[in-house]
N, CA, C and O atoms as a Maestro MAE file, in Angstrom:
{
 s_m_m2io_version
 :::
 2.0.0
}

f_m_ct {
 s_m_title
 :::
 protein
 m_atom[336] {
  # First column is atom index #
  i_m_mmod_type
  r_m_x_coord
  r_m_y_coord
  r_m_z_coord
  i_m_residue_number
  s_m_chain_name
  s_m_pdb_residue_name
  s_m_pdb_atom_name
  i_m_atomic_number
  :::
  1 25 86.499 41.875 104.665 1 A "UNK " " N  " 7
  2 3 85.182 41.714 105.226 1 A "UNK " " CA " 6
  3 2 85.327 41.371 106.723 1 A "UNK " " C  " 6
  4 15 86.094 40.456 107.023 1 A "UNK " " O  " 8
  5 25 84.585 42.095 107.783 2 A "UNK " " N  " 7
  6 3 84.686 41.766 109.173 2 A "UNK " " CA " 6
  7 2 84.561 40.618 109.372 2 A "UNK " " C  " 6
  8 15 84.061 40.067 108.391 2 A "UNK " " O  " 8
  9 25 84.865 39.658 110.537 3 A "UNK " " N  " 7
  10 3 84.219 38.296 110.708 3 A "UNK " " CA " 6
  11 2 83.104 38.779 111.736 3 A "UNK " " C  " 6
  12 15 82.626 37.762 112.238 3 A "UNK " " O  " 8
  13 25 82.530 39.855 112.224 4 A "UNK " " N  " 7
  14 3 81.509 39.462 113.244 4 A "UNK " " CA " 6
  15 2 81.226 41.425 113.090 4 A "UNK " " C  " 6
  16 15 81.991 42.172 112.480 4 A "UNK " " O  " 8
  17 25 80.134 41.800 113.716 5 A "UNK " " N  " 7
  18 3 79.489 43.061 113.568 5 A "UNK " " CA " 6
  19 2 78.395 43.178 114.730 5 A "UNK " " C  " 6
  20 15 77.558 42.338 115.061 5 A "UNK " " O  " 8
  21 25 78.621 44.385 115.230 6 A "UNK " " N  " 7
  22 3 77.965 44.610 117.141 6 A "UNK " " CA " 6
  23 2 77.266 46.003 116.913 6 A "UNK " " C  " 6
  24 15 77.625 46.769 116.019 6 A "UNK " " O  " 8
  25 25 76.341 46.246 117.704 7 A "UNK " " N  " 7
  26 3 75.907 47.370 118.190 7 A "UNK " " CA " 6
  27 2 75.645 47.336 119.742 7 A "UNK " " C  " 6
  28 15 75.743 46.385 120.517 7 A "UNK " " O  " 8
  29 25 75.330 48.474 119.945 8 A "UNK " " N  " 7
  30 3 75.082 48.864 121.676 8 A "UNK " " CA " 6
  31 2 74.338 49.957 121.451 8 A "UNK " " C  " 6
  32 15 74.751 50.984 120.912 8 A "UNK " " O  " 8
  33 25 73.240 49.762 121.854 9 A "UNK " " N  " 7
  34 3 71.844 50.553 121.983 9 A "UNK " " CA " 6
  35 2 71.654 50.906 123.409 9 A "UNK " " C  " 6
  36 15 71.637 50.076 124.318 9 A "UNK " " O  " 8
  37 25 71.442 52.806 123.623 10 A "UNK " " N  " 7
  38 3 70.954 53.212 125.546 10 A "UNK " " CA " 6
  39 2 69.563 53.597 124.705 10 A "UNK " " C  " 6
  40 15 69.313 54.297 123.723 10 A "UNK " " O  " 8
  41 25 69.027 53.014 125.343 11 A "UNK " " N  " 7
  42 3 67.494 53.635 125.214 11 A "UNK " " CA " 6
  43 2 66.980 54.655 126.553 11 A "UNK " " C  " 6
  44 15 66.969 54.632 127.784 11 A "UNK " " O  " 8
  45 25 66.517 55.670 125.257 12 A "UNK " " N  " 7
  46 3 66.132 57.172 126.258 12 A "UNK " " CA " 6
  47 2 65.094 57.739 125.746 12 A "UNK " " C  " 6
  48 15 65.022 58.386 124.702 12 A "UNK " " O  " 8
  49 25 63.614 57.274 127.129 13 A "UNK " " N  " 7
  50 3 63.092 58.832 126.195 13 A "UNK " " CA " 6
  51 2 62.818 59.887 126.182 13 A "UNK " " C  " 6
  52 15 63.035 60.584 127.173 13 A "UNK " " O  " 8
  53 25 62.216 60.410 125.010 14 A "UNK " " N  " 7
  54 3 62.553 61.943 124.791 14 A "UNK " " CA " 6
  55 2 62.252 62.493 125.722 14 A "UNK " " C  " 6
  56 15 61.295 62.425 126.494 14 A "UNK " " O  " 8
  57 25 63.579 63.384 125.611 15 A "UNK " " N  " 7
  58 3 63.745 64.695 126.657 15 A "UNK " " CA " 6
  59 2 65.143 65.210 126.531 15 A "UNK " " C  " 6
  60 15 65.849 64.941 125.559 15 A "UNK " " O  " 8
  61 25 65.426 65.756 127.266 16 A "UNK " " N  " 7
  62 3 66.598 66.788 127.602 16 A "UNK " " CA " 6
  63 2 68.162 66.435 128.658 16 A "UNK " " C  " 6
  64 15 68.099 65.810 129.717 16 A "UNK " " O  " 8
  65 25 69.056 66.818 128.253 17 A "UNK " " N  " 7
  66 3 69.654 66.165 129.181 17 A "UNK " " CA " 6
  67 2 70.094 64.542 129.364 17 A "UNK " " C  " 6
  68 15 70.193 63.859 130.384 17 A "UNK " " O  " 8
  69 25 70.274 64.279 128.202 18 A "UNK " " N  " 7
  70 3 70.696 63.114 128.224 18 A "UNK " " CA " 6
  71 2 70.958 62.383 129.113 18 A "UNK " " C  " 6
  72 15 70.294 61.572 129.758 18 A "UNK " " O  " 8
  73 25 72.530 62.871 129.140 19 A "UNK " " N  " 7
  74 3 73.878 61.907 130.719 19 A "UNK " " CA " 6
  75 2 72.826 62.121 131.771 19 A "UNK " " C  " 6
  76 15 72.370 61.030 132.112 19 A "UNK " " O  " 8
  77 25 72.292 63.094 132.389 20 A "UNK " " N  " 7
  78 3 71.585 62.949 133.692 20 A "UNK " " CA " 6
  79 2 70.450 62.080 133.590 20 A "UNK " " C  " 6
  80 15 69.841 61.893 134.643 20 A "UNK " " O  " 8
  81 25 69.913 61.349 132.271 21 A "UNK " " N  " 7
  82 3 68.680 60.502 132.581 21 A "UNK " " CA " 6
  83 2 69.182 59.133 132.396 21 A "UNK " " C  " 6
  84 15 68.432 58.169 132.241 21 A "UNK " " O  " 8
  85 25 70.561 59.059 132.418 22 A "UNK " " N  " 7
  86 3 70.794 57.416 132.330 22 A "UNK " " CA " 6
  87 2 70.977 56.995 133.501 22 A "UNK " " C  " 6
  88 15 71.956 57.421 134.114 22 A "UNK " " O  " 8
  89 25 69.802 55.745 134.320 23 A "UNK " " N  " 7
  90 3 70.187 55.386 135.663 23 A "UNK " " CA " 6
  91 2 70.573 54.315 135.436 23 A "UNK " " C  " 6
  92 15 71.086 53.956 134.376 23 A "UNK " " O  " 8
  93 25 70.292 53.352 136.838 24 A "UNK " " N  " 7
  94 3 70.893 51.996 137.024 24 A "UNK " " CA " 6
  95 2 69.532 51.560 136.101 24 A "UNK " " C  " 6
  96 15 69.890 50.520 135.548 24 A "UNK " " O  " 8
  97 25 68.262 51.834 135.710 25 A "UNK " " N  " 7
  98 3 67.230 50.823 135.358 25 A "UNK " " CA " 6
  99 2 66.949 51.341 133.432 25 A "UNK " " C  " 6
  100 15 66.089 51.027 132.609 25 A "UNK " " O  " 8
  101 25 68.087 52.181 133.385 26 A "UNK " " N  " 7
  102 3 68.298 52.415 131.703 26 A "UNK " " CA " 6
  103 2 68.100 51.198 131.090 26 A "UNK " " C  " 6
  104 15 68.460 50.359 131.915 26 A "UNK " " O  " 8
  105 25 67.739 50.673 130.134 27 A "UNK " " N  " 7
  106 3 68.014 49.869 128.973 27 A "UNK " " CA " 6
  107 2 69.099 49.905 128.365 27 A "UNK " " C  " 6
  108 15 69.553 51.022 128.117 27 A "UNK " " O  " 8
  109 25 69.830 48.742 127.948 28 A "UNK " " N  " 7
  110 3 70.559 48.750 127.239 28 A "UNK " " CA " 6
  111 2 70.965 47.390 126.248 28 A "UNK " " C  " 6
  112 15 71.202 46.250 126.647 28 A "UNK " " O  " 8
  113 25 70.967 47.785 125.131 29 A "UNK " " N  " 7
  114 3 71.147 46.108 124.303 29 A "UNK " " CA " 6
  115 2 72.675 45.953 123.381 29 A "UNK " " C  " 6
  116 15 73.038 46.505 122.342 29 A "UNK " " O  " 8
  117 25 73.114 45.298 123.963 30 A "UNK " " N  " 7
  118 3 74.501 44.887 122.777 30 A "UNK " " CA " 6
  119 2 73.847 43.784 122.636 30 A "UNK " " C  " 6
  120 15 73.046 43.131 123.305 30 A "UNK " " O  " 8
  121 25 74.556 43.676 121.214 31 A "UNK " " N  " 7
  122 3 74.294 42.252 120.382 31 A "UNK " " CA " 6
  123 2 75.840 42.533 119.325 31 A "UNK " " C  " 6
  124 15 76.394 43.578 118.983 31 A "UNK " " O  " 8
  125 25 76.120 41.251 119.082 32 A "UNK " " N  " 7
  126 3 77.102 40.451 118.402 32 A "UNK " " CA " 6
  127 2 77.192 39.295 117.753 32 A "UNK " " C  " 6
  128 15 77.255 38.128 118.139 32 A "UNK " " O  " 8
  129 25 77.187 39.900 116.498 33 A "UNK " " N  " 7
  130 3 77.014 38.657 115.459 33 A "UNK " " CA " 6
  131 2 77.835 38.102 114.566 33 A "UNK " " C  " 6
  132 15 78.128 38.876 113.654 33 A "UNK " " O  " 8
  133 25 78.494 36.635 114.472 34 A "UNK " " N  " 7
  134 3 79.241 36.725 113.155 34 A "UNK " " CA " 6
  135 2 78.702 37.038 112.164 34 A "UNK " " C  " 6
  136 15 77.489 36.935 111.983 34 A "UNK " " O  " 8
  137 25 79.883 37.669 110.991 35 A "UNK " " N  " 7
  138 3 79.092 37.636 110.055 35 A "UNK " " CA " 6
  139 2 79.346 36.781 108.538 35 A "UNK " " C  " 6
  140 15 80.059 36.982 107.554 35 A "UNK " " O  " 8
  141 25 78.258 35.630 108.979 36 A "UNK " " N  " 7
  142 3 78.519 34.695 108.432 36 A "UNK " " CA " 6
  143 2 76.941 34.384 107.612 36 A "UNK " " C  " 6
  144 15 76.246 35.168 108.258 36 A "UNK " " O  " 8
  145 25 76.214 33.887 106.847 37 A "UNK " " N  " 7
  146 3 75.066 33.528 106.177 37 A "UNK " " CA " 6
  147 2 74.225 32.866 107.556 37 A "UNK " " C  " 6
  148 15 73.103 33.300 107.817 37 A "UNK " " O  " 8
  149 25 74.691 32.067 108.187 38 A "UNK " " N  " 7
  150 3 74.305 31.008 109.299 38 A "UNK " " CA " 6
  151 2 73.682 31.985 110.205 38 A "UNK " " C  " 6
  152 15 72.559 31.779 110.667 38 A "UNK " " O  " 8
  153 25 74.283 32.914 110.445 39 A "UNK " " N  " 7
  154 3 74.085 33.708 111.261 39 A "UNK " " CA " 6
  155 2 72.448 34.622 111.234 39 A "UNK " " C  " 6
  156 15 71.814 35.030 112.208 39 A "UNK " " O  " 8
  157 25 72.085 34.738 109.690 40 A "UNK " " N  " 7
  158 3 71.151 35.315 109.516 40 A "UNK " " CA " 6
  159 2 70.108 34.602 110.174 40 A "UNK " " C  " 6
  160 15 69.289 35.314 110.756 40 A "UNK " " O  " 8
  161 25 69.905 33.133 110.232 41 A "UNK " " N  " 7
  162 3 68.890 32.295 110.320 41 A "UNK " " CA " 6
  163 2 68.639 31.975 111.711 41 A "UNK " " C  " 6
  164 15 68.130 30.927 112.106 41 A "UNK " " O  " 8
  165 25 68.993 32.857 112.363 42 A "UNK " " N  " 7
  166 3 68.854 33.067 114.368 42 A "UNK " " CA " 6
  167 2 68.091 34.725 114.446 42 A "UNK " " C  " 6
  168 15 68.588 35.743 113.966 42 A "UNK " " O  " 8
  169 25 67.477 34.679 114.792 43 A "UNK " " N  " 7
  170 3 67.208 36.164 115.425 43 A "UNK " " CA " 6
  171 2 67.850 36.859 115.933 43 A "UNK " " C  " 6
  172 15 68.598 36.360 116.774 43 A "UNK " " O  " 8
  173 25 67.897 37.851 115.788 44 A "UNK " " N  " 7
  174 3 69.141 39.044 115.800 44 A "UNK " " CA " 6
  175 2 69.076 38.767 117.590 44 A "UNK " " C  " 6
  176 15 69.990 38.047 117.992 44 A "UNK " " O  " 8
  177 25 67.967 39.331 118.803 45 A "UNK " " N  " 7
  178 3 68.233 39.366 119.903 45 A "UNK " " CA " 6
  179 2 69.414 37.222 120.291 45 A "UNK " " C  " 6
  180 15 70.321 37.142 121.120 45 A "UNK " " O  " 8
  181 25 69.114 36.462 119.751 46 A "UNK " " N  " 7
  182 3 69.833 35.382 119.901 46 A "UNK " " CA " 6
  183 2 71.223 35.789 120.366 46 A "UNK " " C  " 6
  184 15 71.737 35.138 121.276 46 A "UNK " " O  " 8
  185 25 72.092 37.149 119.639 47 A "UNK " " N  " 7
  186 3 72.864 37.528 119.844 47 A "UNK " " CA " 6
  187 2 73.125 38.336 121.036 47 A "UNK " " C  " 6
  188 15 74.263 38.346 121.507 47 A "UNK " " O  " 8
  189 25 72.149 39.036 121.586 48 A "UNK " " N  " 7
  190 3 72.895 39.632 123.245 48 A "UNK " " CA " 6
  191 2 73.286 39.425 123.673 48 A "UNK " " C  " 6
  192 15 72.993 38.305 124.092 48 A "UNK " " O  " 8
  193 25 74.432 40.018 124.235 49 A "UNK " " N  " 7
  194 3 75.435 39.670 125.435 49 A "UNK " " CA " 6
  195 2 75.870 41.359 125.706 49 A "UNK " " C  " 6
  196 15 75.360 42.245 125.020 49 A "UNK " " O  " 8
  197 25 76.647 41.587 126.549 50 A "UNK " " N  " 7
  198 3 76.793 42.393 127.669 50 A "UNK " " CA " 6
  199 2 77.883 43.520 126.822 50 A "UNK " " C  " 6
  200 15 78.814 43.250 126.062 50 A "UNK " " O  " 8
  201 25 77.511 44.483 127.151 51 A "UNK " " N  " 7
  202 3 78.889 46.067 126.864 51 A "UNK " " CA " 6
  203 2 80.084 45.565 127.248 51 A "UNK " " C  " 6
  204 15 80.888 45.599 126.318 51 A "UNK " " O  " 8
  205 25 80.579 45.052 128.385 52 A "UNK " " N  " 7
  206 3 81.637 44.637 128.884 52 A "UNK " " CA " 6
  207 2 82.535 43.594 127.727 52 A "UNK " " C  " 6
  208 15 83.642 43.739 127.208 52 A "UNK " " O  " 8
  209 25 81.506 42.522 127.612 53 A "UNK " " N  " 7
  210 3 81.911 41.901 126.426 53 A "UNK " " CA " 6
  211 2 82.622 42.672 125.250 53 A "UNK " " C  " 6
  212 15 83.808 42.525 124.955 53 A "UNK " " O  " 8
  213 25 81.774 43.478 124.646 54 A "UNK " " N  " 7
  214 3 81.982 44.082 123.349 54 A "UNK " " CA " 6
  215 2 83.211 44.945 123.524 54 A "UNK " " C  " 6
  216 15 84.164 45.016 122.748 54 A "UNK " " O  " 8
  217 25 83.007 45.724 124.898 55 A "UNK " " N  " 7
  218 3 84.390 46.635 124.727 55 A "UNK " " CA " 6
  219 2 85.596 45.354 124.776 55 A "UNK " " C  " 6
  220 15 86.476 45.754 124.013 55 A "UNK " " O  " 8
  221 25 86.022 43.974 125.346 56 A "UNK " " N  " 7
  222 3 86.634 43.385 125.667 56 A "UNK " " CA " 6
  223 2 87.350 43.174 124.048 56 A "UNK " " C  " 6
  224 15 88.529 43.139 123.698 56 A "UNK " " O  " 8
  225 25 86.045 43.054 123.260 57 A "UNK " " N  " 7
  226 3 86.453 42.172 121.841 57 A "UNK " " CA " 6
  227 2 87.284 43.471 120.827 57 A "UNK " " C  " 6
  228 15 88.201 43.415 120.007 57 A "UNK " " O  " 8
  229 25 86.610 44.371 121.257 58 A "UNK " " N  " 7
  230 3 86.711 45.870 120.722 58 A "UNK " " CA " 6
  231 2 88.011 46.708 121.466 58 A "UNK " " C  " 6
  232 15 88.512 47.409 120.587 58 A "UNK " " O  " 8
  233 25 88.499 46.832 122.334 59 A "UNK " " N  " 7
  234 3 89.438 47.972 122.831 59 A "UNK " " CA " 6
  235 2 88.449 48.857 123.241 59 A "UNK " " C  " 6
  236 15 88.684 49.363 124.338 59 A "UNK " " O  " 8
  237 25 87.493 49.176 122.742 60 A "UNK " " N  " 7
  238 3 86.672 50.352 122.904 60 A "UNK " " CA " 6
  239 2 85.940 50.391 125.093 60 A "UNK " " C  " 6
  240 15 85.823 49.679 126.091 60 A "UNK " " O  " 8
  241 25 85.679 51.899 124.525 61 A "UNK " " N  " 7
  242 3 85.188 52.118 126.218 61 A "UNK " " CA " 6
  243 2 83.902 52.791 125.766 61 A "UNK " " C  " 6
  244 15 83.877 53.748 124.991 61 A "UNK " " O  " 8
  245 25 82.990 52.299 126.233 62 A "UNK " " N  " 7
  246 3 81.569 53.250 126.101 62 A "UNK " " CA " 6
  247 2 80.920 53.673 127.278 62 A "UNK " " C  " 6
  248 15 80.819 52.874 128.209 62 A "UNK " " O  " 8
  249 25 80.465 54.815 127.371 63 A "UNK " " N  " 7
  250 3 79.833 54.930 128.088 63 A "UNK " " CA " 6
  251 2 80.457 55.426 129.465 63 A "UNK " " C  " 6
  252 15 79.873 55.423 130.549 63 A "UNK " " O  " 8
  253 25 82.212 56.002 129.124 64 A "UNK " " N  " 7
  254 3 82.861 56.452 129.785 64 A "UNK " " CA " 6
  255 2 82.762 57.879 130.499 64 A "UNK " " C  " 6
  256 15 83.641 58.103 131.331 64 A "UNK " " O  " 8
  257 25 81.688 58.995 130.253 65 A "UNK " " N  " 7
  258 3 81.418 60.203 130.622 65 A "UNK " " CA " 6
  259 2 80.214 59.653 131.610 65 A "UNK " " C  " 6
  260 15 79.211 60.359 131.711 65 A "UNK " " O  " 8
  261 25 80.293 58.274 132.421 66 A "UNK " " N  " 7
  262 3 79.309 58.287 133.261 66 A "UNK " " CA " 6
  263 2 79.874 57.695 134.931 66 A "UNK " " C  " 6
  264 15 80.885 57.128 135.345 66 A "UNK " " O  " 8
  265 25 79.204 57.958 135.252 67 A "UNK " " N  " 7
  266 3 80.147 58.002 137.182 67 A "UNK " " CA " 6
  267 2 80.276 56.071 136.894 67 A "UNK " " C  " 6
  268 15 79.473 55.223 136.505 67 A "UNK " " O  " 8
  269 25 81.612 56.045 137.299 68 A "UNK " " N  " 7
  270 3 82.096 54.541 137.495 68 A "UNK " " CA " 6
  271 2 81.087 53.406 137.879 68 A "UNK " " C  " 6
  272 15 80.874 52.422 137.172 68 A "UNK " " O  " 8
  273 25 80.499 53.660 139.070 69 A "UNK " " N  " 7
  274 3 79.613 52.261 139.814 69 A "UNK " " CA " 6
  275 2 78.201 52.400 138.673 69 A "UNK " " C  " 6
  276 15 77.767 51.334 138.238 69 A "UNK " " O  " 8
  277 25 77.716 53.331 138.348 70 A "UNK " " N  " 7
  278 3 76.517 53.495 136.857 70 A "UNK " " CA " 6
  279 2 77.198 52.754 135.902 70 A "UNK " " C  " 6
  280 15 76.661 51.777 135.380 70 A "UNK " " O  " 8
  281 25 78.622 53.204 135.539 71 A "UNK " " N  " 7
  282 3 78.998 52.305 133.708 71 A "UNK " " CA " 6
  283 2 79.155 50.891 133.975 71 A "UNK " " C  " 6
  284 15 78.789 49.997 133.212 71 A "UNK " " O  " 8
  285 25 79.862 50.695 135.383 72 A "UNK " " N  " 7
  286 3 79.749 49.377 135.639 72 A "UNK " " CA " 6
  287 2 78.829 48.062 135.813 72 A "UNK " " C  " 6
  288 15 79.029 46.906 135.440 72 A "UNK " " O  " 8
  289 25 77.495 48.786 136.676 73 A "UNK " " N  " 7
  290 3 76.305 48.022 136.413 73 A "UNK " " CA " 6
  291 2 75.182 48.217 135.437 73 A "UNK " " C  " 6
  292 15 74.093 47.642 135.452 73 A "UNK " " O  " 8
  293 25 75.545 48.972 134.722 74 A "UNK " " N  " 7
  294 3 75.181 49.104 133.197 74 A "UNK " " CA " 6
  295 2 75.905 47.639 132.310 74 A "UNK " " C  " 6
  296 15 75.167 46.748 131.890 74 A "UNK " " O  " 8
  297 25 76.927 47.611 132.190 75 A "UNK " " N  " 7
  298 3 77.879 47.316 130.971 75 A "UNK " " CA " 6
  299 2 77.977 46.155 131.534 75 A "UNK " " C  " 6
  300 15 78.840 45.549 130.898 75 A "UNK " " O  " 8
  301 25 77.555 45.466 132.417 76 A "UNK " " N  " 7
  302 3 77.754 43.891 132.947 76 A "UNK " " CA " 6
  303 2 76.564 43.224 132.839 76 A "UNK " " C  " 6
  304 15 76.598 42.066 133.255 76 A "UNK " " O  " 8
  305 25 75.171 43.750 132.254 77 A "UNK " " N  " 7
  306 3 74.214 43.059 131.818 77 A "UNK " " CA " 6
  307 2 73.756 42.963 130.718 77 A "UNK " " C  " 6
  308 15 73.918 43.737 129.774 77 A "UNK " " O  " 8
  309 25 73.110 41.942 130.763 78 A "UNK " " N  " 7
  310 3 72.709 41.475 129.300 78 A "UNK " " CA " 6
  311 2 71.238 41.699 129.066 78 A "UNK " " C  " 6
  312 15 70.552 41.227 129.972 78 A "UNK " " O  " 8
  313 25 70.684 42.184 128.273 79 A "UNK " " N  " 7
  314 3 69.479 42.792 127.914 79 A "UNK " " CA " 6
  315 2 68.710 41.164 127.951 79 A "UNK " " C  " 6
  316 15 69.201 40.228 127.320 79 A "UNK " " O  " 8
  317 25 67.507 41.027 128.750 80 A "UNK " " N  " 7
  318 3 66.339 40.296 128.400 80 A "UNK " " CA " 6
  319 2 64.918 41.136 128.161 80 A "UNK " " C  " 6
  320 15 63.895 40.649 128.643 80 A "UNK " " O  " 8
  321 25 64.870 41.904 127.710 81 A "UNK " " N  " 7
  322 3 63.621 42.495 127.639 81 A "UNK " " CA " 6
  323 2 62.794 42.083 126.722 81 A "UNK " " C  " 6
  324 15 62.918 40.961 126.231 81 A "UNK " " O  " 8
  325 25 61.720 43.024 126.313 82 A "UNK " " N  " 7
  326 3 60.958 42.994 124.894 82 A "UNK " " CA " 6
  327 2 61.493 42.766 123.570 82 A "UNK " " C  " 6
  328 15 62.452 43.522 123.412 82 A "UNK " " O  " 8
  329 25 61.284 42.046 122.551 83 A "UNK " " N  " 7
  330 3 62.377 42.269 121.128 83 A "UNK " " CA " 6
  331 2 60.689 42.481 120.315 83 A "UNK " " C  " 6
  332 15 60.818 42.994 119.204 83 A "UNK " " O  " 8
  333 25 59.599 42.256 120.593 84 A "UNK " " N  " 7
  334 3 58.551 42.444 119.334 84 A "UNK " " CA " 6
  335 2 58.055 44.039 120.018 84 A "UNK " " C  " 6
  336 15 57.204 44.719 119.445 84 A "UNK " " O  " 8
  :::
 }
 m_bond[335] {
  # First column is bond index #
  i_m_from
  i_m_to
  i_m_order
  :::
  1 1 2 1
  2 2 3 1
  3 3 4 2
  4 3 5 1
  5 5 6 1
  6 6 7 1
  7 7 8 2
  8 7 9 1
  9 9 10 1
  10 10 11 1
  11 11 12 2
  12 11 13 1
  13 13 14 1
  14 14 15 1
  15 15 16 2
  16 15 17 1
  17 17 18 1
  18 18 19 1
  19 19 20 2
  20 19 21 1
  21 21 22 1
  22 22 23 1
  23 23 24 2
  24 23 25 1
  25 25 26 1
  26 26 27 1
  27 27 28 2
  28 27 29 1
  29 29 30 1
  30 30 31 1
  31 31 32 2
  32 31 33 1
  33 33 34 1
  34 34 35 1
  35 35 36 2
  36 35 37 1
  37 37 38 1
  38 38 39 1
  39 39 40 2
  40 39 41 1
  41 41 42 1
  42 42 43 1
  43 43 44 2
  44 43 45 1
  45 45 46 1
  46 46 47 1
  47 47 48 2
  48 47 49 1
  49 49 50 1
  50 50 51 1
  51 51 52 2
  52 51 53 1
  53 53 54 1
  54 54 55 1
  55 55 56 2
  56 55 57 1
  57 57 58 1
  58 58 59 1
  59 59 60 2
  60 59 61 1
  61 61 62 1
  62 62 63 1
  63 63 64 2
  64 63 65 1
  65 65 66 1
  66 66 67 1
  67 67 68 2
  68 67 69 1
  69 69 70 1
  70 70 71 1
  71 71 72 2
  72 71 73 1
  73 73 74 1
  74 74 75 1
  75 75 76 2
  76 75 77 1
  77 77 78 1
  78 78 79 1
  79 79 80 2
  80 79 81 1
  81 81 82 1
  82 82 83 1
  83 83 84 2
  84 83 85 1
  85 85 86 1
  86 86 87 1
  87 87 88 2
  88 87 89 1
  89 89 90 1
  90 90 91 1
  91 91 92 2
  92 91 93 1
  93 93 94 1
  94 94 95 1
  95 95 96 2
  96 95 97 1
  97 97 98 1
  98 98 99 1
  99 99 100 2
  100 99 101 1
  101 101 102 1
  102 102 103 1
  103 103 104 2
  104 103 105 1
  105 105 106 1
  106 106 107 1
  107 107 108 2
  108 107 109 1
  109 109 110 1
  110 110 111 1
  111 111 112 2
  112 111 113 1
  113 113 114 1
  114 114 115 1
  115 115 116 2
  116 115 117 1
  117 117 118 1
  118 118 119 1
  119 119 120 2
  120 119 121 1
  121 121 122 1
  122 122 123 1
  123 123 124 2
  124 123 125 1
  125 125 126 1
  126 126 127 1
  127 127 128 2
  128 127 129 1
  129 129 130 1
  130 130 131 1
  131 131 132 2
  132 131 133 1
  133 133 134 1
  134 134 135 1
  135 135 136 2
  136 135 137 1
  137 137 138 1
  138 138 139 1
  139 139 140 2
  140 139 141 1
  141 141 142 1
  142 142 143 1
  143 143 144 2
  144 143 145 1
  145 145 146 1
  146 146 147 1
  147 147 148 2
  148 147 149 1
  149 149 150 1
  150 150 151 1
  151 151 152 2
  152 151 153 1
  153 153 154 1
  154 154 155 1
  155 155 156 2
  156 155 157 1
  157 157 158 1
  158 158 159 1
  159 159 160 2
  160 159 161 1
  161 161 162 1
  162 162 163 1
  163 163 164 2
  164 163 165 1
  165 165 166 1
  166 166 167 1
  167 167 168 2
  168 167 169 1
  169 169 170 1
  170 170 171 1
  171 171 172 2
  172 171 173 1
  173 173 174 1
  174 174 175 1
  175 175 176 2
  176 175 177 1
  177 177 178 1
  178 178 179 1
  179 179 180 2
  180 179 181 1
  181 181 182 1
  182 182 183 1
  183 183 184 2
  184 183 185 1
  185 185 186 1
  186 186 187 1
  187 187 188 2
  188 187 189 1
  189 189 190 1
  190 190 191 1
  191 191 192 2
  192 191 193 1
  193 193 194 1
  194 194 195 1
  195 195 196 2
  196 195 197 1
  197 197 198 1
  198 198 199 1
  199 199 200 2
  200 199 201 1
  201 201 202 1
  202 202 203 1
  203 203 204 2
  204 203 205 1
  205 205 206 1
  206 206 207 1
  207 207 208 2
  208 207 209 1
  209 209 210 1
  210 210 211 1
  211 211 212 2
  212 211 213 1
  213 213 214 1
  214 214 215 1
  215 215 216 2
  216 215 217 1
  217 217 218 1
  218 218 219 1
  219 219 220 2
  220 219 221 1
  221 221 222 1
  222 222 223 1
  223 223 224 2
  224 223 225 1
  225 225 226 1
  226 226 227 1
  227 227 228 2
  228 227 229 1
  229 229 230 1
  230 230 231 1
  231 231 232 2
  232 231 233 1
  233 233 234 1
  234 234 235 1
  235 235 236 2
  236 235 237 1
  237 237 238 1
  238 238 239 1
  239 239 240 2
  240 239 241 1
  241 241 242 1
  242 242 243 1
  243 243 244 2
  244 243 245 1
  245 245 246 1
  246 246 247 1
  247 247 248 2
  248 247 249 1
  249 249 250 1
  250 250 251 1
  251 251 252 2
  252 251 253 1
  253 253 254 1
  254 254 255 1
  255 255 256 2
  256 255 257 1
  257 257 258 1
  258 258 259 1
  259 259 260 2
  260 259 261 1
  261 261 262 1
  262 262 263 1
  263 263 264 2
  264 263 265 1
  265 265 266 1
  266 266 267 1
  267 267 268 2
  268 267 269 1
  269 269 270 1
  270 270 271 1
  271 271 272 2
  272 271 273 1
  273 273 274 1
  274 274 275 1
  275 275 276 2
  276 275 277 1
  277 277 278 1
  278 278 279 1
  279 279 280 2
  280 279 281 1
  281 281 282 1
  282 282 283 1
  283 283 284 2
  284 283 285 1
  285 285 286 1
  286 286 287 1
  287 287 288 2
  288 287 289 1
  289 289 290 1
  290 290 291 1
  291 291 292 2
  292 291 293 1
  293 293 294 1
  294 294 295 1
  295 295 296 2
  296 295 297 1
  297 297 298 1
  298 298 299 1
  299 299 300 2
  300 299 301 1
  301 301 302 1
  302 302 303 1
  303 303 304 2
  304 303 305 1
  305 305 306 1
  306 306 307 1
  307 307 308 2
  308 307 309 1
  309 309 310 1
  310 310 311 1
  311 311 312 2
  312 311 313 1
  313 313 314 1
  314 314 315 1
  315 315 316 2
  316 315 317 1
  317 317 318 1
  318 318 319 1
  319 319 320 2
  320 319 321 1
  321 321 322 1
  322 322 323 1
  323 323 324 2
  324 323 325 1
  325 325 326 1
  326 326 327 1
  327 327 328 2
  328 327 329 1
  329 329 330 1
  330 330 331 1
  331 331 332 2
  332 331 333 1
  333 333 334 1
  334 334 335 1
  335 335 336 2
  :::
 }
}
């Protein structure tokens, strides 16, 4: 059983062309959660923190088919937006 479980959400909308509509003012939400019972009883956004993070915990690279200074100030913030 994992001890902890993440996603990373780009929010886009519909249209065409994906990679060319992700700018610097894209959305984006990682969240990271143990996964533990305790954990349920926080609200899922409680968990955001940053792409950078996640690839750190992960090995993983996301978001690598995008020009360097974009993945970078993408993947170093942490989503405060809307959650309802």
């Amino acid at each position: 059983m994992p001890e902890r479980y993440w996603k990373v959400i780009l929010i886009l909308p519909v249209g065409e062309d994906d990679l060319q509509r992700i700018t610097s003012d894209t959305r984006i939400i990682a969240v990271d959660m143990p996964n533990t019972q305790q954990a349920n009883a926080q609200p899922w956004y409680d968990y955001r923190t940053s792409v950078d993070e996640i690839e750190a915990a992960t090995g993983l690279d996301f978001f690598n088919a995008l020009p360097v200074g974009l993945q970078d100030s993408l993947e170093v913030g942490v989503d405060a937006g809307a959650v309802h």
